[in-house]
C-alpha positions as CSV (number, residue, x, y, z in Angstrom):
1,X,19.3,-44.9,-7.0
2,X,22.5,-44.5,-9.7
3,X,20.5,-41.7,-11.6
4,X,19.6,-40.2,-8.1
5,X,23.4,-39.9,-7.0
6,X,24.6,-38.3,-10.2
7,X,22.0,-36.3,-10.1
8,X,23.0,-34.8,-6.3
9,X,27.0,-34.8,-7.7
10,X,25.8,-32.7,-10.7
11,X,23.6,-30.1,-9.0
12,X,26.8,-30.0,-6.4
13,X,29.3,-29.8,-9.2
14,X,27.1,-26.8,-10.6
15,X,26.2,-24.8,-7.5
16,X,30.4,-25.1,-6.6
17,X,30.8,-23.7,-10.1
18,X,28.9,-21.1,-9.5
19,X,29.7,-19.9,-6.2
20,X,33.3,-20.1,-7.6
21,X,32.6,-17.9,-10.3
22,X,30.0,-15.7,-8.3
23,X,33.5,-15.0,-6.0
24,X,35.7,-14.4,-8.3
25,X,33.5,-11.5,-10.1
26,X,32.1,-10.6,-6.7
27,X,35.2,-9.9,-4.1
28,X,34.6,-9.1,-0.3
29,X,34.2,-5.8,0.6
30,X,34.3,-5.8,4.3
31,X,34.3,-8.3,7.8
32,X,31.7,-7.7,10.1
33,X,32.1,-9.6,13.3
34,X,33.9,-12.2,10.9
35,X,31.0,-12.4,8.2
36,X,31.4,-11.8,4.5
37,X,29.8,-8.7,2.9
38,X,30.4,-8.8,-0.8
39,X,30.8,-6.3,-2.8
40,X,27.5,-6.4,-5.1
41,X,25.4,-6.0,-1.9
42,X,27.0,-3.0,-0.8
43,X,26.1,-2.1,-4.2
44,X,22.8,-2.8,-4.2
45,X,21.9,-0.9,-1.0
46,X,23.7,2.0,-2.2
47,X,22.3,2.4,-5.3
48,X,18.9,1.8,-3.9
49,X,19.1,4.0,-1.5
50,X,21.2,6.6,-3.2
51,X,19.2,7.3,-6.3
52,X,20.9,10.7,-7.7
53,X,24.6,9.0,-7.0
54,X,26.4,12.2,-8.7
55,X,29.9,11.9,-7.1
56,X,30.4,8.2,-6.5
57,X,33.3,8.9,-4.7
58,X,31.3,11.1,-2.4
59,X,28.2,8.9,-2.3
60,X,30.6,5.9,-1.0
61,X,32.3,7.5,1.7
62,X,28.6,9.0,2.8
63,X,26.6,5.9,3.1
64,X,29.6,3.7,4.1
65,X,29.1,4.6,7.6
66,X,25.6,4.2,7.9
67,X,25.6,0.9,6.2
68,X,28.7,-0.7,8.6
69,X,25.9,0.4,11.6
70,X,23.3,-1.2,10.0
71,X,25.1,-4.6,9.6
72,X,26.8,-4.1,13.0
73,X,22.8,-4.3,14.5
74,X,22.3,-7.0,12.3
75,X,25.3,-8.7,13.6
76,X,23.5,-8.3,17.3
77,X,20.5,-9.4,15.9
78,X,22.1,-12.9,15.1
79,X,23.8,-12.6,18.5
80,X,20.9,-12.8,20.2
81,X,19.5,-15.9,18.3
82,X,16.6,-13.5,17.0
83,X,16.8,-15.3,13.5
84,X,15.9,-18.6,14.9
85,X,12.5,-16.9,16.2
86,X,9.9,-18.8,14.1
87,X,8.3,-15.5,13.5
88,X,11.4,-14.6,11.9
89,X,12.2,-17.9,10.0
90,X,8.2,-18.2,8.4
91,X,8.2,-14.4,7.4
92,X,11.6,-14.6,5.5
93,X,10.3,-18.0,4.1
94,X,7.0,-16.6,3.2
95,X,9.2,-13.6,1.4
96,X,11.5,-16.2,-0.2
97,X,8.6,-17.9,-1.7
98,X,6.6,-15.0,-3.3
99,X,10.1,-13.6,-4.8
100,X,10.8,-17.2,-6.0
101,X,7.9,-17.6,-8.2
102,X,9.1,-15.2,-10.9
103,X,12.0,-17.4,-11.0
104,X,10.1,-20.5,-11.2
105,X,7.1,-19.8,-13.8
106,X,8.0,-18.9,-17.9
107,X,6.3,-15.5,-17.0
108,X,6.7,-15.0,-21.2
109,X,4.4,-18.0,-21.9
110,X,2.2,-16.0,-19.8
111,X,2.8,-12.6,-21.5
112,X,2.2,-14.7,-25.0
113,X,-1.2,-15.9,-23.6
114,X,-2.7,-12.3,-22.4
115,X,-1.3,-10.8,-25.8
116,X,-3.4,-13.6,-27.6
117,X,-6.6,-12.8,-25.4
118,X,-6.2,-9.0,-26.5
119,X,-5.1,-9.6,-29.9
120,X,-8.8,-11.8,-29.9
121,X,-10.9,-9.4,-28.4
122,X,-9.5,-6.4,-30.6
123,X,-10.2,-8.2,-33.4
124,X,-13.8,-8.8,-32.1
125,X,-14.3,-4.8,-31.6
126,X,-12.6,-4.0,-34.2
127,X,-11.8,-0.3,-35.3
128,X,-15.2,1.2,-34.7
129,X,-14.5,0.4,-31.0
130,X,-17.0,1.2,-28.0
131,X,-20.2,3.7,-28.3
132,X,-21.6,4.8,-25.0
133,X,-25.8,5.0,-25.7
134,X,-28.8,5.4,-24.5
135,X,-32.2,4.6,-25.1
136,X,-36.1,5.4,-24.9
137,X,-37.1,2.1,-25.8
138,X,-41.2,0.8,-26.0
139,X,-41.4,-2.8,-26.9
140,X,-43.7,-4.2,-29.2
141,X,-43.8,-7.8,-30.2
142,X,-43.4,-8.4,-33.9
143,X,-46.8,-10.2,-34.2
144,X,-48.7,-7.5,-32.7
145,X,-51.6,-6.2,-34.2
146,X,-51.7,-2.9,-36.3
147,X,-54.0,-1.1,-33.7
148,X,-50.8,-1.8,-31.1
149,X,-48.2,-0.8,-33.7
150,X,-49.9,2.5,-34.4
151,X,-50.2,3.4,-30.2
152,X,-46.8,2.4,-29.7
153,X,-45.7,4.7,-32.7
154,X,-47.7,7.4,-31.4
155,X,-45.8,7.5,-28.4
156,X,-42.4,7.5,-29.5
157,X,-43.1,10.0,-32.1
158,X,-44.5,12.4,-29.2
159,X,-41.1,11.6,-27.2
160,X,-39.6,12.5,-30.5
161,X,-41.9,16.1,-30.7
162,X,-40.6,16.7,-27.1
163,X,-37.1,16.5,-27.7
164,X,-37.2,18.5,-31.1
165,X,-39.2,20.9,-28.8
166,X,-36.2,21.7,-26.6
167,X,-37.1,18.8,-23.6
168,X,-34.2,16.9,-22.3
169,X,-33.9,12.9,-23.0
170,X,-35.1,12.0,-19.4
171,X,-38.1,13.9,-20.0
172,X,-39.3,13.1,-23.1
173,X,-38.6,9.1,-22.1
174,X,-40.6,9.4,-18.5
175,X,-43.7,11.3,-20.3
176,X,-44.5,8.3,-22.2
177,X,-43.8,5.5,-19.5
178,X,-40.1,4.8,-19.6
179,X,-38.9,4.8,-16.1
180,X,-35.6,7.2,-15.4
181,X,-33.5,3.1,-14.4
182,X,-34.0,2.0,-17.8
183,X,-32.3,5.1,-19.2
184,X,-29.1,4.6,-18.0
185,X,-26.1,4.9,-20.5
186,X,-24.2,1.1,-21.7
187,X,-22.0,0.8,-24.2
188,X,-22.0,-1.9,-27.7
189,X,-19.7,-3.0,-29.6
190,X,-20.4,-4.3,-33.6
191,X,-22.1,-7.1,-33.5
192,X,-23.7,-7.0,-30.2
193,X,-27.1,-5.7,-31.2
194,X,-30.2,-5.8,-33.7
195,X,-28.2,-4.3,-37.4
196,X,-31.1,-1.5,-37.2
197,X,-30.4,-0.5,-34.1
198,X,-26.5,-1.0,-34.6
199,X,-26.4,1.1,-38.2
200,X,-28.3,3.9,-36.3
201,X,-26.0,4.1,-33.3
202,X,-22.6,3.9,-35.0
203,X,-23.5,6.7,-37.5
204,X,-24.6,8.8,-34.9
205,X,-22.4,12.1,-34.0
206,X,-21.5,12.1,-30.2
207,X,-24.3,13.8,-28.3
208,X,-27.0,14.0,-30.5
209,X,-30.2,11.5,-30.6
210,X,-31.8,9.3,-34.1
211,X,-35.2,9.7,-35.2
212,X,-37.5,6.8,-33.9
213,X,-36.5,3.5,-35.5
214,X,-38.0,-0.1,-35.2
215,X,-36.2,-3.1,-34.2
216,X,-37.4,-7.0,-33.9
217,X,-38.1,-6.1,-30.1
218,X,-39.8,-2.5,-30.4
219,X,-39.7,1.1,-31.0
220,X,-36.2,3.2,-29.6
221,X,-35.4,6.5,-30.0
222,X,-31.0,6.2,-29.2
223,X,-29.1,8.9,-27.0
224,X,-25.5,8.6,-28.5
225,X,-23.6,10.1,-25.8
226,X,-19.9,9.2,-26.9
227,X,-17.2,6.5,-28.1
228,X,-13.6,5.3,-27.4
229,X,-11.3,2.8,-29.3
230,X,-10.4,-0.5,-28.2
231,X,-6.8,1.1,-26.7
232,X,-3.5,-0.7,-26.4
233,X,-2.5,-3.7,-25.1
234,X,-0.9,-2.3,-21.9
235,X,-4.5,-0.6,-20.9
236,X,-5.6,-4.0,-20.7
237,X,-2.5,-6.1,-20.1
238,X,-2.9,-6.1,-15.7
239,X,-6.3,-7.2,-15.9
240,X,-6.0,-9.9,-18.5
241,X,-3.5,-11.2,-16.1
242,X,-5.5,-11.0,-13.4
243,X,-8.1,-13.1,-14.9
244,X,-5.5,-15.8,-16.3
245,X,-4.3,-16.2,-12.9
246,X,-7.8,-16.8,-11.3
247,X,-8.2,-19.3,-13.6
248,X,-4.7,-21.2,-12.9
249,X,-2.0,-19.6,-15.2
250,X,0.6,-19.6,-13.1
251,X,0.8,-23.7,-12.5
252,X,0.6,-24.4,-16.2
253,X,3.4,-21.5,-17.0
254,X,5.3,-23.3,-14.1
255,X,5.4,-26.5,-15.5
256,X,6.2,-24.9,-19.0
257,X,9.1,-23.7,-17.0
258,X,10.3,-27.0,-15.5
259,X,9.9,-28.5,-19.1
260,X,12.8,-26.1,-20.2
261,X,14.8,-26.9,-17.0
262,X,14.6,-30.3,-17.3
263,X,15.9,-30.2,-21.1
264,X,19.0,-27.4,-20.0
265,X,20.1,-30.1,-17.5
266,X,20.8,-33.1,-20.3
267,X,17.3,-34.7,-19.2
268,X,16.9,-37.7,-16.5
269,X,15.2,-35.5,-14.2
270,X,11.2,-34.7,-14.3
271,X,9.9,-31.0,-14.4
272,X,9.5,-30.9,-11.0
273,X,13.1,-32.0,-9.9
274,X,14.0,-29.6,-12.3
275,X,12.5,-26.9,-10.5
276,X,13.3,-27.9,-7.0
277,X,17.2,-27.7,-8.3
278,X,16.3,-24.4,-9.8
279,X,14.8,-23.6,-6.6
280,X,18.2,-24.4,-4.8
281,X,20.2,-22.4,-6.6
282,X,18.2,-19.0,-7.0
283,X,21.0,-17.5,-4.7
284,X,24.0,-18.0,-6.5
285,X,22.5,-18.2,-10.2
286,X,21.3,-14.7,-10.0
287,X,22.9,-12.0,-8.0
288,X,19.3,-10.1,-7.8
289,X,17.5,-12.4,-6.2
290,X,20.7,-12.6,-4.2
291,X,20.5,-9.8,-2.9
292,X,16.9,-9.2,-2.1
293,X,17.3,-12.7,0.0
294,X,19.8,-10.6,2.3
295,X,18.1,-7.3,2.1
296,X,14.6,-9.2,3.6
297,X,16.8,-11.5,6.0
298,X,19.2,-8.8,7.2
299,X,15.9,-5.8,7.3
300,X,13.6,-8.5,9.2
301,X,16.4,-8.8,11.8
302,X,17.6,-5.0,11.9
303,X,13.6,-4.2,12.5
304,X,13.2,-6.8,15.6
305,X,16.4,-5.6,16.8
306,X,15.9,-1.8,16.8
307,X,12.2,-2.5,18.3
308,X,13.6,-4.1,21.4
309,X,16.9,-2.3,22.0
310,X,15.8,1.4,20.9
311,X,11.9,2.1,19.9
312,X,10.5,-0.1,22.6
313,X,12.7,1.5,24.9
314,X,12.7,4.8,24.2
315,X,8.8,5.1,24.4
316,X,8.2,2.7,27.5
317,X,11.2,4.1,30.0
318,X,9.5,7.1,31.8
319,X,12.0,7.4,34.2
320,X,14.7,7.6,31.2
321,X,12.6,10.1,29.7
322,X,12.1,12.0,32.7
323,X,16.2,11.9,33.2
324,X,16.5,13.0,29.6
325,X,14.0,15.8,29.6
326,X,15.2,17.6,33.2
327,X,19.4,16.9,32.0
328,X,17.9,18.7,28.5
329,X,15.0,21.1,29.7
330,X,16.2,24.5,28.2
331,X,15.9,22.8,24.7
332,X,12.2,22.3,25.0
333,X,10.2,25.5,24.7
334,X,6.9,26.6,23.9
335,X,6.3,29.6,21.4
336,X,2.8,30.2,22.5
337,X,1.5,29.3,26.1
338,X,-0.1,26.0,26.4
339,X,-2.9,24.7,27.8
340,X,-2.6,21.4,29.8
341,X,-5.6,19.9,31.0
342,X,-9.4,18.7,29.6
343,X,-12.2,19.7,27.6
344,X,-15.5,18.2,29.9
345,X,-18.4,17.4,28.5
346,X,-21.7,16.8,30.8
347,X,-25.3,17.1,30.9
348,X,-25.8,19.1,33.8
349,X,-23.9,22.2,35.8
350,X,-23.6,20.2,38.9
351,X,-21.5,16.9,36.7
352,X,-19.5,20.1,35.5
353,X,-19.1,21.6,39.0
354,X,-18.4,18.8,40.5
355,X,-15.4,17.6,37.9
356,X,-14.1,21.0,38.1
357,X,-13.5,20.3,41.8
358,X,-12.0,16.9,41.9
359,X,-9.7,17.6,38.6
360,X,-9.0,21.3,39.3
361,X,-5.6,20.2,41.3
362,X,-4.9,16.5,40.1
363,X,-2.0,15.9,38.3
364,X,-3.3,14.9,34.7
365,X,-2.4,10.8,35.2
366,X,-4.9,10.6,37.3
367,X,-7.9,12.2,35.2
368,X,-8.7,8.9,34.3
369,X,-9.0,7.0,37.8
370,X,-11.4,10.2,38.9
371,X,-13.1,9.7,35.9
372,X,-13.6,6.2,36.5
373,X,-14.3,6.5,40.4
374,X,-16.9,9.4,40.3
375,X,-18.7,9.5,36.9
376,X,-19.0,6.0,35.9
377,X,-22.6,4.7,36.9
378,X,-24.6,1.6,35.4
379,X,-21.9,0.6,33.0
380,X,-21.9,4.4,31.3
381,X,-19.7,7.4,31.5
382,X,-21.8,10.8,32.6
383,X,-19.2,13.0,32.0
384,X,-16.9,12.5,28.9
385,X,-13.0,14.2,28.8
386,X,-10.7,15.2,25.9
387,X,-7.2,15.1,28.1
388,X,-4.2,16.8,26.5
389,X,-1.7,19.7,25.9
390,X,-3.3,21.7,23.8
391,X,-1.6,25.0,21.6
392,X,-4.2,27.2,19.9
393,X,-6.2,25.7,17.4
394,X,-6.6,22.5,18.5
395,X,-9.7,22.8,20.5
396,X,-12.0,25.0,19.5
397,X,-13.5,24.7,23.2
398,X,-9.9,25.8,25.3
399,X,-9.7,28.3,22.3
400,X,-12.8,30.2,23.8
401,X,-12.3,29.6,27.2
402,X,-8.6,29.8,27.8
403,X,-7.2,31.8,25.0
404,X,-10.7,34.2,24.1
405,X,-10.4,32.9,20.4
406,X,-13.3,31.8,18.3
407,X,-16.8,30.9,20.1
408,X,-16.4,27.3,20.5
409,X,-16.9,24.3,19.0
410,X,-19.7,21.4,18.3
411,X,-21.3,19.8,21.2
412,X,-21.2,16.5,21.8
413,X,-24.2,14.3,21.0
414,X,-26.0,13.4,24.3
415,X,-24.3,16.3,26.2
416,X,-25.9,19.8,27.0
417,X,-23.0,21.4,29.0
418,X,-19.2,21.9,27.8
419,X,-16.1,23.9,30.6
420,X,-12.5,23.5,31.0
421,X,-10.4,22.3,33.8
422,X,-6.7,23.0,33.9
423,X,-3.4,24.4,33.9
424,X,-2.1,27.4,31.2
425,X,1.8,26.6,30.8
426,X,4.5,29.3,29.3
427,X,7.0,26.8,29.2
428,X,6.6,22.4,29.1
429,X,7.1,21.6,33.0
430,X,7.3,17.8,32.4
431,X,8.4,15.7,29.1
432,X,4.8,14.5,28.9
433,X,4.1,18.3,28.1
434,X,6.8,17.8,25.0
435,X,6.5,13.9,25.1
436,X,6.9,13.4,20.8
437,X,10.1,15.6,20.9
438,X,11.8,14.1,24.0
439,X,10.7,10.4,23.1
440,X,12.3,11.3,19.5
441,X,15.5,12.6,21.2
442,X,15.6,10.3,23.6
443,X,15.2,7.6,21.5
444,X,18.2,9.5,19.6
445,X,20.5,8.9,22.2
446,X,19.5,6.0,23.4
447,X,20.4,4.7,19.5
448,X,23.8,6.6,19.3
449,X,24.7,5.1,22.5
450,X,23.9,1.9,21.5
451,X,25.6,1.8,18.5
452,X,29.0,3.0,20.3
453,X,29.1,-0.2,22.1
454,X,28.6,-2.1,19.2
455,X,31.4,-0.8,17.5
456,X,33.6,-1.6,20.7
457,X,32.1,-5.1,20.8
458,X,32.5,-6.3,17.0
459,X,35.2,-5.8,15.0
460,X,35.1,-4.1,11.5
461,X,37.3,-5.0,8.7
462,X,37.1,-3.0,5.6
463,X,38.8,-3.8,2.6
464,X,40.3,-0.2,0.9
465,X,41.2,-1.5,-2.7
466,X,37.9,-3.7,-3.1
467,X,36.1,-0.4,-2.0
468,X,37.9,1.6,-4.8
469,X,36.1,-0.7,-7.3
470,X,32.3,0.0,-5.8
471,X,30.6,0.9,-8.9
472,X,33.8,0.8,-11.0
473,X,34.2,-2.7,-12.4
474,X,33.7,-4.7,-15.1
């Protein structure tokens, strides 16, 4: 219990020594509805998202705006309780975790342990590397009798005679029984195969073909087709990795890690206490991780946030949209007529007759409930529509029939008759004739508007001489 309690008064004395000295090199930049933004995570989203700074001076006042409206949505975020969602709290835990683990693993024990898996296998290779072959190979057992022998060497010399003759390596190999599968190009290392068939394949220019040669297993006649060097470690590093992991890397290089903890804090505590302290303090103890922490809290809120108070919004209020789009109309134009309406498909003239009739004057929402209500019969569709407002070019069907360009596209499988039914518009008459430029603009305004009332409703403290200092300190 003793060793417990000095243990907790130890980790407390160190985090307070750290947040101490973390505030002291790390001053507060601004007040944002009466929380702390420091200085180094102003920083770090303006550098991030500022790559070619050039004029600091410039680069500050430019983003400084932009980032006070991003923490003011933030700041309504946390108003409206949306980080105690348990969507939101698993997420950012499931984020903390995966960051963590670099933290938490000697990630050079594992480095050490690929390089010692490559260094191994180069050695193995060594400097004659890879050669890519290929084979016409007749087996013959080494007992065989000499009436075999001399059969099975009449073949591959005739394989042989066809390819001095100008035939190519797959048919010289299929004319005496070797099927085109077994032909297929591999690649062997020294060491991997008979010495006969080794010494011939190595000393082998690239694309050329040996003489026939015997091996323990049979006769071969070796396509050499090319060769590459081992390469360097970082062709190979990723997967090496890969493979150490599946087999458990990671929880050995963790406790390797919580060894070293364990002997940094003066001993008493196990590996594994050693890491959960570590764990504890990945915040303070470095200013990276830090800050990714914030950026993942603060961008799960700002996302949740803007989906319910803007994008949601913006894309589900029709009546808002219909508002913005007449208050805006002369904005939205057209430089070449449109054609709103559908492209019917049938398979006979009287389904096309008959949906030129009941769609010829309906408003477009209600294509579907016709569709439904007169050309739905035994659970299938006899009629099929492609709805839309559609410029030149993007149906090759309206640009025969409504614009006399082109002679029409593909027909539908299953259907023998294609027409038109609808309306040809020199200028949008609705939004839903514009509807990705006004929900963009609407959605526009609906955000600037939004943001002006949270600038009314939190206040905003920024500190001038702290802000002199952004990328200008020690």
């Amino acid at each position: 219990m003793r060793k417990a309690k000095r243990l907790l008064l130890s980790v407390a004395s160190l985090f307070m020594s750290l947040m101490i000295l973390a505030q002291e090199n790390n001053p507060v930049l601004m007040l944002v509805n009466g929380k702390e933004v420091r200085r180094s995570e102003f920083e770090y989203a303006l550098n991030k998202n500022n790559v070619a700074l050039g004029d600091n001076k410039k680069a500050v006042k430019e983003y400084l705006p932009m980032y006070v409206d991003f923490k003011l949505k933030v700041a309504e975020a946390e108003a409206m309780k949306l980080d105690t969602l348990s969507t939101f709290i698993n997420e950012l835990s499931e984020n903390r975790k995966l960051l963590a683990e670099n933290y938490l693993v000697d990630n050079d024990y594992i480095e050490k342990q690929a390089y010692s898996i490559y260094a191994k296998d180069s050695a193995t290779i060594g400097a004659d590397g890879f050669v890519n072959v290929a084979h016409i190979f007749i087996p013959l057992k080494q007992q065989a009798d000499s009436r075999t022998v001399a059969e099975v060497k009449a073949k591959i010399d005739s394989a042989y005679n066809m390819l001095q003759n100008g035939s190519t390596f797959i048919e010289a190999a299929t004319a005496v029984g070797v099927s085109k599968n077994m032909l297929a190009p591999f690649d062997i290392i020294r060491g991997q195969a008979y010495k006969e068939f080794e010494d011939i394949a190595f000393s082998l220019a690239d694309s050329t073909y040996s003489a026939p040669l015997r091996s323990p297993s049979g006769y071969h006649i070796i396509m050499r087709y090319g060769h590459r060097s081992f390469g360097q470690y970082d062709e190979y590093k990723k997967n090496i990795i890969s493979m150490l992991e599946s087999r458990g890397i990671r929880n050995v290089a963790r406790m390797v890690r919580g060894r070293a903890l364990a002997k940094e804090m003066g001993g008493g505590v196990t590996p594994e206490q050693a890491l959960e302290i570590e764990d504890s303090l990945l915040e303070t103890k470095y200013p990276e991780f830090g800050n990714l922490m914030t950026e993942y809290h603060d961008g799960l809120l700002f996302f949740e946030v803007c989906t319910r108070e803007v994008w949601n919004k913006a894309s589900e209020d029709e009546a808002g949209l219909d508002k913005y789009f007449k208050k805006n109309k002369r904005k939205y134009k057209f430089e070449t007529p449109r054609y709103r309406g559908a492209v019917i498909y049938a398979n006979s003239t009287e389904d096309i007759a008959k949906a030129q009739q009941l769609f010829k004057d309906a408003p477009q929402d209600d294509y579907r409930r016709i569709l439904k209500e007169n050309f739905y019969v035994d659970s299938v569709y006899t009629i099929r529509l492609e709805m839309g407002v559609f410029a030149v070019g993007d149906n090759p069907w309206v640009d025969k029939s409504v614009f006399g360009q082109g002679d029409g596209g593909r027909m539908k499988r299953g259907y023998e008759y294609v027409d038109v039914v609808g309306t040809v518009l020199e200028k949008p008459q609705t939004y839903k004739d514009v509807k990705g430029l006004v929900v963009n603009d609407y959605q526009r305004y609906i955000e600037e508007k939004w943001v002006k009332g949270l600038r009314k409703k939190y206040k905003v403290e920024i500190f001038d001489e702290v802000l002199k200092t952004v990328n200008n300190h020690d």
